[in-house]
ZALONU-865848 format. One record per residue: residue number from 1; chain; x negated, y, z negated of N, C-alpha, C in turn. Coordinates in nm, 3 decimals, decimal comma. Atoms other than C-alpha are relative to their C-alpha. Layout:
N
ATOM NUM A X Y Z X Y Z X Y Z
...
***
This chain:
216
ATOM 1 A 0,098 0,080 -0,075 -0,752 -0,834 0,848 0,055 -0,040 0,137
ATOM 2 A -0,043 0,048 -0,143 -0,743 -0,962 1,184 0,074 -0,126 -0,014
ATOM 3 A -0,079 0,145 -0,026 -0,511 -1,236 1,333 -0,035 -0,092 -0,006
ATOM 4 A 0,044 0,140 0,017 -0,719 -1,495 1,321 -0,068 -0,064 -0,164
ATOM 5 A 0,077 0,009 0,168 -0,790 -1,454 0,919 0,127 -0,052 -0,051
ATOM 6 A -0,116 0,123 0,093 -0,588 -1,712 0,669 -0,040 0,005 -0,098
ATOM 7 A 0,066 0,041 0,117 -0,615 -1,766 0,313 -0,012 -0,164 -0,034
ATOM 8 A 0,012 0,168 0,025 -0,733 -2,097 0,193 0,112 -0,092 -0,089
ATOM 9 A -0,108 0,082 0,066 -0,404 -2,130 -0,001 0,069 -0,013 0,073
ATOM 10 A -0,064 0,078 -0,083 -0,234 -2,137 0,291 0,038 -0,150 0,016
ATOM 11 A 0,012 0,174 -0,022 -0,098 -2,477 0,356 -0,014 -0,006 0,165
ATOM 12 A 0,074 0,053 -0,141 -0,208 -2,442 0,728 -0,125 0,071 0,048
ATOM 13 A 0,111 -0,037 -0,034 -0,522 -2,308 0,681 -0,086 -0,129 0,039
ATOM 14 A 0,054 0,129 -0,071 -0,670 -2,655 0,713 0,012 -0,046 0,135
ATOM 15 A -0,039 0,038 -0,145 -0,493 -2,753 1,047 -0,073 0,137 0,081
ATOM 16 A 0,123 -0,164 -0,085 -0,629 -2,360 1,169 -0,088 -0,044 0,017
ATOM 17 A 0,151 0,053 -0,009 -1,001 -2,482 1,074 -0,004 -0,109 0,099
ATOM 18 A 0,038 0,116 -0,059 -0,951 -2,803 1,233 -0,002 0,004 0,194
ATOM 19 A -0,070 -0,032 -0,148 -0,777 -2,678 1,568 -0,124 0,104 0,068
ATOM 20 A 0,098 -0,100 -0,037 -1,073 -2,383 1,559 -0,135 -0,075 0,057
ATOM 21 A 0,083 0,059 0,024 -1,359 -2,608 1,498 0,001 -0,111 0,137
ATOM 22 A -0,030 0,136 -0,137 -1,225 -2,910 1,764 0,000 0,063 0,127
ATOM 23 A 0,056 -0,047 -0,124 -1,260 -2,666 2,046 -0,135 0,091 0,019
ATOM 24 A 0,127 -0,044 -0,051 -1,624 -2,575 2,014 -0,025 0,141 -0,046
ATOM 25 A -0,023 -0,139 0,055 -1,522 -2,248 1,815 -0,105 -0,009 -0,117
ATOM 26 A 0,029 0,004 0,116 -1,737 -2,096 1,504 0,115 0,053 -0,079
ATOM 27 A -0,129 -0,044 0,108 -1,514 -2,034 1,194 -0,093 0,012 -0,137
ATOM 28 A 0,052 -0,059 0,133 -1,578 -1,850 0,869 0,058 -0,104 -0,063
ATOM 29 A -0,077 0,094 0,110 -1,520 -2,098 0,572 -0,082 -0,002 -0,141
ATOM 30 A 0,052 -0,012 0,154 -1,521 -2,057 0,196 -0,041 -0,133 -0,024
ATOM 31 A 0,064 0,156 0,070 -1,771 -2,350 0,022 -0,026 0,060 -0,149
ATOM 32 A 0,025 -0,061 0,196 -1,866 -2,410 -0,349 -0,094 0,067 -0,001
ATOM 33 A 0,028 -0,075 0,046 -2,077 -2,161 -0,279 0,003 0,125 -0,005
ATOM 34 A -0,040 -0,151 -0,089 -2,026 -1,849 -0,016 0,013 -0,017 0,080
ATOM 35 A -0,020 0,047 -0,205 -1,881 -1,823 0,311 -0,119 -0,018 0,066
ATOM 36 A 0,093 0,053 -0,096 -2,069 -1,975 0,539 0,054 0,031 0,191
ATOM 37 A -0,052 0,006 -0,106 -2,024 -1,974 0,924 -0,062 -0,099 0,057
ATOM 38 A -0,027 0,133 -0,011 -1,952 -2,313 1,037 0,049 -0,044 0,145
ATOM 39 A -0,059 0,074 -0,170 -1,920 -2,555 1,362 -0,032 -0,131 0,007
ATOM 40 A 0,039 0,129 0,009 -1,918 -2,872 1,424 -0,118 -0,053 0,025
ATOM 41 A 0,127 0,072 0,003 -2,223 -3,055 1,415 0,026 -0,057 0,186
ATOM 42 A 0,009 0,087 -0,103 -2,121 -3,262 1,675 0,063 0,054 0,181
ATOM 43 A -0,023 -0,053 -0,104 -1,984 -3,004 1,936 -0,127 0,096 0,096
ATOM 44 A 0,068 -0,072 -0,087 -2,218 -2,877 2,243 -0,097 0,110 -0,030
ATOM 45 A 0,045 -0,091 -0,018 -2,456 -2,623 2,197 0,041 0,106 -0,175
ATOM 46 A 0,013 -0,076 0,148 -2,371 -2,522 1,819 -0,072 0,067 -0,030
ATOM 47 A 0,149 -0,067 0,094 -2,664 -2,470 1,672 -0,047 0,124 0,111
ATOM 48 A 0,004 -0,102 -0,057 -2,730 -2,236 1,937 0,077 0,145 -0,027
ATOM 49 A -0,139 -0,061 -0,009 -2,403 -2,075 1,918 -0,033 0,110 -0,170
ATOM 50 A -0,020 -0,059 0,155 -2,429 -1,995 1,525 -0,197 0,084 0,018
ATOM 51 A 0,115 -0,136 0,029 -2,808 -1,894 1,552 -0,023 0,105 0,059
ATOM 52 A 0,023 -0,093 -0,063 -2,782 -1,645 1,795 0,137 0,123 -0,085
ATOM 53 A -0,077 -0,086 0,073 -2,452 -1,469 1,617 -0,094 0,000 -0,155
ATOM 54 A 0,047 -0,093 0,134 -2,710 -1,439 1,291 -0,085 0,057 0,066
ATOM 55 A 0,063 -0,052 -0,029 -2,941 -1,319 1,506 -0,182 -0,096 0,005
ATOM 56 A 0,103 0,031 0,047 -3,228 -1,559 1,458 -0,078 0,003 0,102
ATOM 57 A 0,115 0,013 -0,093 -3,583 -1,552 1,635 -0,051 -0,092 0,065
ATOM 58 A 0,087 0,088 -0,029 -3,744 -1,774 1,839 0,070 -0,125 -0,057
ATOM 59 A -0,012 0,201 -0,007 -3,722 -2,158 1,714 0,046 0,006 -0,135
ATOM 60 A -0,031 -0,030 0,167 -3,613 -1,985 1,373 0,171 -0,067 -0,044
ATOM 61 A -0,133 0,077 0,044 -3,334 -2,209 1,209 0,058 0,008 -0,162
ATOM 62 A -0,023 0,002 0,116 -3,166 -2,209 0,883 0,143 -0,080 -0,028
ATOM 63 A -0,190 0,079 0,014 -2,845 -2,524 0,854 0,003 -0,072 -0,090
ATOM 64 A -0,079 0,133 0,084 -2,706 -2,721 0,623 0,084 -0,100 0,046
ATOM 65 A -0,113 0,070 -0,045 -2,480 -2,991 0,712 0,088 -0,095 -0,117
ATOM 66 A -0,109 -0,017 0,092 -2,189 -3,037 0,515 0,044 -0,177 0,056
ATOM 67 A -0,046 0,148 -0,069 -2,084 -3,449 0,538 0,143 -0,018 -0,117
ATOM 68 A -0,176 0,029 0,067 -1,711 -3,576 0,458 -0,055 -0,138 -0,088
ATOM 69 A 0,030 0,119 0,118 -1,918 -3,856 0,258 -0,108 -0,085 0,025
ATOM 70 A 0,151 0,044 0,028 -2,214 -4,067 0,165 -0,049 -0,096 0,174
ATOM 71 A 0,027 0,086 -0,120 -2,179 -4,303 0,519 -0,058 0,120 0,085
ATOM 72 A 0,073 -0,070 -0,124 -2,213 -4,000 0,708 -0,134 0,056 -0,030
ATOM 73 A 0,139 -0,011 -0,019 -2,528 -3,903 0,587 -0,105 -0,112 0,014
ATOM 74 A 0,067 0,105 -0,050 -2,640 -4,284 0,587 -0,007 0,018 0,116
ATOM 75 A 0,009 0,019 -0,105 -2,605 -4,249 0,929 -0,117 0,074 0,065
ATOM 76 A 0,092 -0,063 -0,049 -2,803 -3,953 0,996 -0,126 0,073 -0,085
ATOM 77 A 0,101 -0,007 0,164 -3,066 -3,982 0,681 -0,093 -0,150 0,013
ATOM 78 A 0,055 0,167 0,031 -3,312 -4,277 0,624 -0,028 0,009 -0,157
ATOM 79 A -0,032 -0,016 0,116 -3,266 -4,320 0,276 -0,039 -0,099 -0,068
ATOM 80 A 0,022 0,122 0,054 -3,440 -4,540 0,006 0,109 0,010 -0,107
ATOM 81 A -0,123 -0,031 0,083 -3,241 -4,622 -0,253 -0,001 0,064 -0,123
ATOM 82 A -0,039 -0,083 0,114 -3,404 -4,415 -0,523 0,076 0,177 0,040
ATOM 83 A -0,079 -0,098 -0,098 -3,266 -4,120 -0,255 0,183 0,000 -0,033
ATOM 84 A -0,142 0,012 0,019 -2,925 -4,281 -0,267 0,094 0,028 -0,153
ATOM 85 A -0,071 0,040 0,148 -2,887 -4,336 -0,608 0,016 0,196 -0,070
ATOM 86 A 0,048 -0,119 -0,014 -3,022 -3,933 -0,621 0,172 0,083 0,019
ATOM 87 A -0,072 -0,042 -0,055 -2,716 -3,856 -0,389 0,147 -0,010 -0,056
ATOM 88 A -0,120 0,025 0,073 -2,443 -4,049 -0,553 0,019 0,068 -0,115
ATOM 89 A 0,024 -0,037 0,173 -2,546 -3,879 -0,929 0,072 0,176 0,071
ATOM 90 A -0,016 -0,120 -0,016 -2,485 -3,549 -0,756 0,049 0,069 0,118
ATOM 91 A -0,085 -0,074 -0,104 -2,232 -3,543 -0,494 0,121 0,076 -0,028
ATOM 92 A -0,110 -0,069 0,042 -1,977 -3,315 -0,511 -0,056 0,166 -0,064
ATOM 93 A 0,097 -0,085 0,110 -2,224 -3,043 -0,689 -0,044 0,061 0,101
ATOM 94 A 0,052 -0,089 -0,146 -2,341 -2,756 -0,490 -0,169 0,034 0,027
ATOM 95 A 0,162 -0,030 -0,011 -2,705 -2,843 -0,425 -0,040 -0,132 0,120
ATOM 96 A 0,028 0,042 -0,125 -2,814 -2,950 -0,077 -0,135 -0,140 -0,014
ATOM 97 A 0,101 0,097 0,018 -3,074 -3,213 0,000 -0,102 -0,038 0,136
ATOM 98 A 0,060 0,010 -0,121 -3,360 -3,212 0,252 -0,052 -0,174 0,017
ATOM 99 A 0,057 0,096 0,010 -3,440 -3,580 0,356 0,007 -0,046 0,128
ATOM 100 A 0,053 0,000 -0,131 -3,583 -3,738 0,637 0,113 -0,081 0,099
ATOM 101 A -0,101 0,018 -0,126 -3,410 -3,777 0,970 -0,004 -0,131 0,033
ATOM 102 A -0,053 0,095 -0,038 -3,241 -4,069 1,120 -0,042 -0,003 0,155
ATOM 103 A -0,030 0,052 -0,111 -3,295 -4,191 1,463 0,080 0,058 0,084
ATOM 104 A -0,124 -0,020 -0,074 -2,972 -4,104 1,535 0,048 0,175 -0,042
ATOM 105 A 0,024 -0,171 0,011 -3,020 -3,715 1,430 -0,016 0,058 0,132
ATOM 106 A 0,064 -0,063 -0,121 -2,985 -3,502 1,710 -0,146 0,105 -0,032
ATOM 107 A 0,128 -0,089 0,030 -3,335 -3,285 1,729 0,024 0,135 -0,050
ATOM 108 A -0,017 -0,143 0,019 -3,166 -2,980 1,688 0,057 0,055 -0,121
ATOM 109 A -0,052 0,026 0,162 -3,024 -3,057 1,337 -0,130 -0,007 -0,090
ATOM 110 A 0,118 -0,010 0,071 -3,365 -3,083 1,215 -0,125 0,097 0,019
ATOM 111 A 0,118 -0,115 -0,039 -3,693 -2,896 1,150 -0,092 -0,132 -0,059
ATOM 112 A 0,120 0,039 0,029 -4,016 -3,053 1,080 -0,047 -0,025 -0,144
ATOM 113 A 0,086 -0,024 0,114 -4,164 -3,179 0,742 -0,126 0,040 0,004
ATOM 114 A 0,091 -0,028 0,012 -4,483 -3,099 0,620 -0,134 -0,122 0,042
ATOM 115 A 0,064 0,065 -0,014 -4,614 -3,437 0,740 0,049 -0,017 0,152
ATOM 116 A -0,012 -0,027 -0,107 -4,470 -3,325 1,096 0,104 -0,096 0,055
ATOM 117 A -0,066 0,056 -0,041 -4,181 -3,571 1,076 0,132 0,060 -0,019
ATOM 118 A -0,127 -0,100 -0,001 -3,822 -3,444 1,140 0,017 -0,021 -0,162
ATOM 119 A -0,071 0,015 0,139 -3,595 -3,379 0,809 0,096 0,078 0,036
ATOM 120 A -0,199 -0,052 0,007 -3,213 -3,314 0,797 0,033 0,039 -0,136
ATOM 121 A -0,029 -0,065 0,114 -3,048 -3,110 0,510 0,195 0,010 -0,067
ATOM 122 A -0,125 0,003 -0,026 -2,712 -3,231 0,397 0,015 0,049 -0,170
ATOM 123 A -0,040 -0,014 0,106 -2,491 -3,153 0,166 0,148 -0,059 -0,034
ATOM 124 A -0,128 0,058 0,052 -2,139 -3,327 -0,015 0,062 0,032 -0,056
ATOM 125 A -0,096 -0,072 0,081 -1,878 -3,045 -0,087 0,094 -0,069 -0,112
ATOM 126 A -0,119 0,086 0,042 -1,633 -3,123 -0,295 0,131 0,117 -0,035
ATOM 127 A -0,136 -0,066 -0,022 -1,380 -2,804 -0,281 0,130 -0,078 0,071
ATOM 128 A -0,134 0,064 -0,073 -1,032 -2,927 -0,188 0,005 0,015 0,098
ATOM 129 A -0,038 -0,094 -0,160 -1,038 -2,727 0,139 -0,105 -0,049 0,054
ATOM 130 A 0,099 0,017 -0,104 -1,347 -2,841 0,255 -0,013 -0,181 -0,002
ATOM 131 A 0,059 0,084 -0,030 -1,318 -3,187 0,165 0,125 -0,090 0,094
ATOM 132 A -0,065 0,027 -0,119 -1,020 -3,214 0,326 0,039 0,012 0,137
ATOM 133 A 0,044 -0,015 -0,135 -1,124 -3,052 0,608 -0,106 -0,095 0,067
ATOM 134 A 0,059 0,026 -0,086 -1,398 -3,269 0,653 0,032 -0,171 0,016
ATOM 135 A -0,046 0,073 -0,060 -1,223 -3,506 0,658 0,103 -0,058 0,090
ATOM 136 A -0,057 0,007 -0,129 -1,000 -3,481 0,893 -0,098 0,005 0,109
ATOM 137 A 0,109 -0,001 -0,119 -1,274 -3,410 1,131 -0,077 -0,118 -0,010
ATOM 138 A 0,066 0,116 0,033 -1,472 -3,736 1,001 -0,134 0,047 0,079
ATOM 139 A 0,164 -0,027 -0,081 -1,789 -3,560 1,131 -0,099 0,133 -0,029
ATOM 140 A 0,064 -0,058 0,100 -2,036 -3,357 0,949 0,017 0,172 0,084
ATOM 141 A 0,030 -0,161 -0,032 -2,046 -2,913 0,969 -0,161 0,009 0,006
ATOM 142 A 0,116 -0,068 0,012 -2,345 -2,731 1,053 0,066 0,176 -0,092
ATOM 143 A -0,102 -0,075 0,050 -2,303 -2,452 0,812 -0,113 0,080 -0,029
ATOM 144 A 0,105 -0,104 0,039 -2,529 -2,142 0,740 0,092 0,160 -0,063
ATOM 145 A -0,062 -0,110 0,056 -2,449 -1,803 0,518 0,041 0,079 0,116
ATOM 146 A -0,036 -0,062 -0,079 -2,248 -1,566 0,658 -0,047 0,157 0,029
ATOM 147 A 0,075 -0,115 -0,001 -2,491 -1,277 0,744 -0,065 -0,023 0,109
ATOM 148 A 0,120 -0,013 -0,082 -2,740 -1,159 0,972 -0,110 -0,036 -0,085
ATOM 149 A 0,120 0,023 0,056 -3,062 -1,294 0,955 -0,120 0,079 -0,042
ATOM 150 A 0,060 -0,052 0,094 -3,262 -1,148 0,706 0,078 0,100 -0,092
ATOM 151 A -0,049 -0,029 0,126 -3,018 -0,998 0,515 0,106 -0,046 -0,065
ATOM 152 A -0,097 0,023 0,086 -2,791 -1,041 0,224 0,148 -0,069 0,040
ATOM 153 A -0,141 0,056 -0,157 -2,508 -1,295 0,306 0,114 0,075 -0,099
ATOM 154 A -0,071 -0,060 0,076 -2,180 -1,120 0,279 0,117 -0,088 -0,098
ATOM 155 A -0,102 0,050 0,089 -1,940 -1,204 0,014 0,169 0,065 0,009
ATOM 156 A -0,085 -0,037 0,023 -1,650 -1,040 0,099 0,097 0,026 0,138
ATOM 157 A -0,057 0,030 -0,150 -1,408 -1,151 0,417 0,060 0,094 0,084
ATOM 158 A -0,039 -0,124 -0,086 -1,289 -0,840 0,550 -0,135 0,110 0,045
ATOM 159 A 0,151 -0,035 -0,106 -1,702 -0,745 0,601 -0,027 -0,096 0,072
ATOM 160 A 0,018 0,098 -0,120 -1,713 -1,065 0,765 0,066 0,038 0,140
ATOM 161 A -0,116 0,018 -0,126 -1,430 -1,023 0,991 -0,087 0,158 0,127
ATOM 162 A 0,008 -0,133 -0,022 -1,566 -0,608 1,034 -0,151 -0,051 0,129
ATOM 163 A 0,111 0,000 -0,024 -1,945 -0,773 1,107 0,016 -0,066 0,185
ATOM 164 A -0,033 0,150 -0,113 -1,842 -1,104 1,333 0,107 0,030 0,124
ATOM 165 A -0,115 -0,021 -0,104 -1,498 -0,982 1,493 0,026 -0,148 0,064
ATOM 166 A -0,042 0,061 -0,109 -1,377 -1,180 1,788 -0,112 -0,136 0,048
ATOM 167 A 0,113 0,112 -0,019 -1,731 -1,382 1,788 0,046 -0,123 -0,061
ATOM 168 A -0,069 0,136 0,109 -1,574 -1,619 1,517 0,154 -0,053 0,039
ATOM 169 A -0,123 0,033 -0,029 -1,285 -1,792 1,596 0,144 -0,037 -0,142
ATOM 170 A -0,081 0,031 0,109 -1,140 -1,826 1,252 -0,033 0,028 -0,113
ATOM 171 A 0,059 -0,049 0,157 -1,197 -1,676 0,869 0,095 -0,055 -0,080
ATOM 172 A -0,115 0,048 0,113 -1,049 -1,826 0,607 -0,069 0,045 -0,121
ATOM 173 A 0,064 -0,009 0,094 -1,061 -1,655 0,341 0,029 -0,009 -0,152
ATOM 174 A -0,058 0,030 0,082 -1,064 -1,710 -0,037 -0,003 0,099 -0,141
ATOM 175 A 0,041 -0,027 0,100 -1,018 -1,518 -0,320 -0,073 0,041 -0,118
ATOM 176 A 0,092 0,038 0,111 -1,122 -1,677 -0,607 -0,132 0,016 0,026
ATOM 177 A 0,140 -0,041 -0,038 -1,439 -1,712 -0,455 -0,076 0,129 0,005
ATOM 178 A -0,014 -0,130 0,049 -1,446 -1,357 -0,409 -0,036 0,051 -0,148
ATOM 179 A 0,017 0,042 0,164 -1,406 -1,336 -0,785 -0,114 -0,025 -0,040
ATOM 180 A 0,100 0,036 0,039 -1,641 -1,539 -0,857 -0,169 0,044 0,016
ATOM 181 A 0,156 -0,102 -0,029 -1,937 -1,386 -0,666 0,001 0,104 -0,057
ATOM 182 A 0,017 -0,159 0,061 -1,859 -1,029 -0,795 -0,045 -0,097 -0,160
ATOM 183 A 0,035 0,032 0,124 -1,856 -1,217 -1,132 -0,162 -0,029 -0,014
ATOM 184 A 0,093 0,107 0,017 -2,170 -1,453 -1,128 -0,115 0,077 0,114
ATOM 185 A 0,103 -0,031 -0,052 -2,353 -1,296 -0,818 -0,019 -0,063 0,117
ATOM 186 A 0,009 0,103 -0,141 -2,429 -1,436 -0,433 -0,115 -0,116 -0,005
ATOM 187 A 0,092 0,134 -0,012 -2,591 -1,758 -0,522 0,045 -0,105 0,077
ATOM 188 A -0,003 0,115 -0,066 -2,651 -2,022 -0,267 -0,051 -0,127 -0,074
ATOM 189 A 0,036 0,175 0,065 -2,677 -2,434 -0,310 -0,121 0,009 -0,022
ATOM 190 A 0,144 0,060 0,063 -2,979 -2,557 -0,467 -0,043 -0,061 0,100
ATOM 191 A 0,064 0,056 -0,107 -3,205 -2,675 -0,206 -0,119 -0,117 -0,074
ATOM 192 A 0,104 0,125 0,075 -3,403 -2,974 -0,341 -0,061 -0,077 0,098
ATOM 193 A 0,031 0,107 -0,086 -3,644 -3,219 -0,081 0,010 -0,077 -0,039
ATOM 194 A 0,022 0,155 0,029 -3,589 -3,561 -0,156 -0,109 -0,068 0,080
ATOM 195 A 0,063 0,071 -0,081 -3,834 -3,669 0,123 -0,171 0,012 -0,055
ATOM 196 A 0,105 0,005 0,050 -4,113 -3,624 -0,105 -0,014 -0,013 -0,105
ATOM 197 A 0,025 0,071 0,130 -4,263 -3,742 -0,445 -0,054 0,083 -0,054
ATOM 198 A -0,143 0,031 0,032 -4,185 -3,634 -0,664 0,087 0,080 0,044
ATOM 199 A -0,093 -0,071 -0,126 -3,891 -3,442 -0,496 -0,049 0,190 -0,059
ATOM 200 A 0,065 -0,076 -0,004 -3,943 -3,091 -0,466 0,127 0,109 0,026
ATOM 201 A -0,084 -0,109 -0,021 -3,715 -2,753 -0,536 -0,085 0,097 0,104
ATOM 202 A 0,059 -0,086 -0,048 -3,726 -2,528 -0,249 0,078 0,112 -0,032
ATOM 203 A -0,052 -0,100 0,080 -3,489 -2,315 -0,375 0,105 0,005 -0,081
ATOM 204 A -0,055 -0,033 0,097 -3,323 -2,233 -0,653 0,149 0,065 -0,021
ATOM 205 A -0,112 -0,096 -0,028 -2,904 -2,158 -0,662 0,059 -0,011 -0,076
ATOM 206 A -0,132 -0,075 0,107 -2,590 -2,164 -0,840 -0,015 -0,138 -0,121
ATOM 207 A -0,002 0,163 0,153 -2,669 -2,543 -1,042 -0,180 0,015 0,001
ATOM 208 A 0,134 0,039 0,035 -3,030 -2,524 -1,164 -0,049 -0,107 0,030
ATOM 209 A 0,057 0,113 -0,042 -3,276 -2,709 -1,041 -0,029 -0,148 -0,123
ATOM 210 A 0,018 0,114 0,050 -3,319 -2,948 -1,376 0,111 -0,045 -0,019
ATOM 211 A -0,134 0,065 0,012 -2,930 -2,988 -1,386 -0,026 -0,083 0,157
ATOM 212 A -0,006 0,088 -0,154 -3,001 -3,104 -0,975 -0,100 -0,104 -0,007
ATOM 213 A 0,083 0,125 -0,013 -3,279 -3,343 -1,084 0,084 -0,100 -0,104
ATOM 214 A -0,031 0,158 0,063 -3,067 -3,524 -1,342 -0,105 0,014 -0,105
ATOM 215 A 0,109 -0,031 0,133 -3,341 -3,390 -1,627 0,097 -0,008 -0,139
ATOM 216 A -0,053 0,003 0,040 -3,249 -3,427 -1,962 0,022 0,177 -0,019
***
């Protein structure tokens, strides 16, 4: 692989991500579910940055944002507390959560509900590597599969590196994970809305949607 590829057992693959990420760089990074390609939320022109390397159309978006813990999505979430209580039951668990935007949301982190008010889509890793990455950064990822848009995201870091090259500033890659997809298959987080009653699967990934509602 190229020079700028690490494994996540590295013990300075973390400081890599962090050093990649803190200058405005995208970086490949294994999550609990499939590489993703990742940037800081809070650096310049991101969301740009990442949708044009998948290729996306027009006003066409697809992010997650990955938070180092429940404050940071208080911050950029308005949240009642059957939401919270929602969030706490099932952080750490790889199933995302669309709920409505904060104030303090930049516009470009969000898309539109169906009642034409923004909504943000976070999520609360809990891999070792990512949660100690995000916290060192103390400031949420924008994070989307690692593919071109409209197809199949890849699972396997040396087609990343082949696809992305020099565009990415950093791959870290893992394994197990590896592993695991050939095993189990390329399933993404569970996408669930909370911003509506009763909440609402939009799609379906690696934790079933009645294990993500908390059903018996």
């Amino acid at each position: 692989m190229k020079e700028h590829s690490i494994s996540v057992h590295e013990p300075r693959a973390c400081l890599e991500a962090v050093r990649t990420l803190s200058v405005g760089r995208v970086a490949v990074l294994p999550t609990d579910t499939l590489y993703g390609l990742h940037g800081l939320a809070t650096s310049a022109g991101m969301v740009e940055r990442i949708a044009n390397l998948k290729g996306y159309a027009g006003g066409q978006r697809a992010f997650i944002l990955l938070a180092p813990g429940l404050p940071c999505v208080e911050r950029y979430a308005r949240l009642s507390a059957q939401e919270m209580a929602v969030l706490e039951r099932h952080q750490g668990q790889p199933i995302s959560f669309v709920l409505r935007a904060s104030a303090l949301a930049p516009g470009e982190w969000t898309t539109p509900g169906e009642d034409g008010e923004p909504r943000v889509a976070f999520r609360l890793p809990d891999t070792p590597f990512l949660r100690e990455l995000l916290g060192y950064l103390d400031a949420p990822l924008l994070s989307s599969s690692a593919n071109l848009s409209g197809q199949p995201p890849l699972a396997n870091a040396a087609e990343i590196v082949k696809l992305f090259g020099d565009n990415v500033g950093l791959v870290v890659f893992d394994p197990d994970l590896e592993a695991r997809v050939a095993a189990e298959g390329a399933l993404p987080s569970t996408l669930v809305d909370l911003s509506c009653q009763p909440p609402k699967v939009l799609r379906e990934g690696r934790t079933p949607f009645v294990q993500a509602m908390g059903a018996p």
